[in-house]
N, C-alpha and C positions, 0 to 999 in steps of 0.2 A: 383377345387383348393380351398385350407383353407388357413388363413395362416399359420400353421404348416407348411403344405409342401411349401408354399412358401420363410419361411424365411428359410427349411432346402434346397430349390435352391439355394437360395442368399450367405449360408457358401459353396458351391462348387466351384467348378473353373472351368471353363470352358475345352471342351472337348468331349469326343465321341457322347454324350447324352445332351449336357447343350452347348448352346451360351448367351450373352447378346448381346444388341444393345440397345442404347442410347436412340436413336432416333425410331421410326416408319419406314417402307416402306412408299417413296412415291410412289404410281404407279401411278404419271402422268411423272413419268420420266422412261425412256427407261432402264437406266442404275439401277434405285433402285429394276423395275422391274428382273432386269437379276439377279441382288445381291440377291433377296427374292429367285427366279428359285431355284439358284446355294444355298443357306443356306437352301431350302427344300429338296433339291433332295442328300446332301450331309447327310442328317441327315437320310433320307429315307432308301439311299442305304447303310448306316453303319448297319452290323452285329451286333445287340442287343437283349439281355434281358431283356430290362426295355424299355419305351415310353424315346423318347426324345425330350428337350424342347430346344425353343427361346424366352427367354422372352425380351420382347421392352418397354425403358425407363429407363433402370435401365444399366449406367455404372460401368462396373467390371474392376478396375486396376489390375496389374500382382504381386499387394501384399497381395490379397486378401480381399482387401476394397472395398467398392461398395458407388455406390452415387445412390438415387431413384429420377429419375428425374421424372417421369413420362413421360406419352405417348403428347409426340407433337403434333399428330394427331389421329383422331380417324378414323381405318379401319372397313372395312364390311369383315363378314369371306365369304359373298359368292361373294366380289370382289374378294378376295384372292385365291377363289377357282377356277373362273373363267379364272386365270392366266394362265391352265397348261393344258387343253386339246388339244390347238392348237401349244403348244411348247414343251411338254414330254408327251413320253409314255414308259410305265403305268402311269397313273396319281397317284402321290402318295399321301395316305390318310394322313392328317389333320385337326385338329379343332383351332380353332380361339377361346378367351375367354377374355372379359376386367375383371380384377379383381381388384379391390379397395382395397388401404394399404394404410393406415395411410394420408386419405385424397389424395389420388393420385390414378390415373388411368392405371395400365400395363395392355400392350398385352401378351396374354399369346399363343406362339401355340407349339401346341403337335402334335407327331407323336408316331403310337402305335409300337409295336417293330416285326408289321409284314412284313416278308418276301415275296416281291411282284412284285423286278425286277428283274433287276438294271433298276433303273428310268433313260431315256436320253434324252436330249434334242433333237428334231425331226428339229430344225434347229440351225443354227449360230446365238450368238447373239454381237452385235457389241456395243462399248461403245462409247456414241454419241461423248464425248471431243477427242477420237483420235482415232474412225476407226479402233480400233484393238480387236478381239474379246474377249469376255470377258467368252461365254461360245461355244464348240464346237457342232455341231452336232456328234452323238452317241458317245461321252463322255462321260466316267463312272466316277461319281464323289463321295468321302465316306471319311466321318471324320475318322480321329484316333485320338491315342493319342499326337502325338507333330505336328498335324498339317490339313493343308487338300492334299489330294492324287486323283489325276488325273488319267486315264486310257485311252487313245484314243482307239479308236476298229473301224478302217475302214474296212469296208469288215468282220469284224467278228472274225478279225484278232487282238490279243493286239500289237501295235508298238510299243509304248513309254511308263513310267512311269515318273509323275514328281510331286512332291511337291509343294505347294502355300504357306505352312506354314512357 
């Protein structure tokens, strides 16, 4: 990453290929871990042409403005990577990168735009404040564009569709 292409992330909007996040994952918490699961394997399992990014530290309003907070904490990429052999399979590839702007520190991670599942979560994950799941087991999870979209597939079978967004 340059910043050319960093600041031509920052004029997009979020969407099929592009999240922000303010703040960093923390993964000593159960539930940020499930939130990082669920914004890789959404990003993973979307149908693309182009690699797709989360960049961390940097808030995107719905008017196009961005604020650089920078990174809160500082992750290891092969904490991150550690995250997903015992909770999804395929394990979906990613890289981890801090890159420095303008005196500040973003996470940068990327996903290349190969075709390699659908990524699923190999069990339930529940969110500590109220016990209710946050991610399913065999869940097909994939961004578009007004949102994120759900797929349950028990048995291999599709039941349900639903939107989060």
């Amino acid at each position: 990453m340059n910043d050319s292409e960093f600041l031509a992330l920052l004029q997009r909007m979020e969407g099929e290929t592009l999240d922000f996040k303010g703040m960093a994952y923390n993964l000593a918490s159960e539930s940020d871990k499930a939130d990082f699961i669920k914004d890789v394997i959404c990003m993973a399992n979307t149908p693309r042409e182009e690699p797709s990014y989360i960049l961390l530290g940097v808030k995107k309003h719905n008017d196009g403005t961005f604020e650089l907070w920078g990174l809160d904490r500082y992750l290891d990429d092969a904490d991150l990577q550690e995250q997903f052999p015992a909770r999804v399979q395929p394990v979906p590839e990613f890289t981890y990168e801090v890159f420095s702007y303008e005196g500040k520190d973003f996470g940068i991670i990327t996903m290349p735009p190969r075709r390699m599942g659908p990524c699923l979560p190999i069990k339930d994950f529940l969110d500590q404040a109220t016990d209710a799941p946050t991610l399913f087991y065999g869940n097909i999870r994939f961004t578009f564009a007004v949102g994120l979209e759900t797929i349950s597939q028990p048995h291999q079978r599709i039941s349900s569709v639903s939107c989060d967004g």
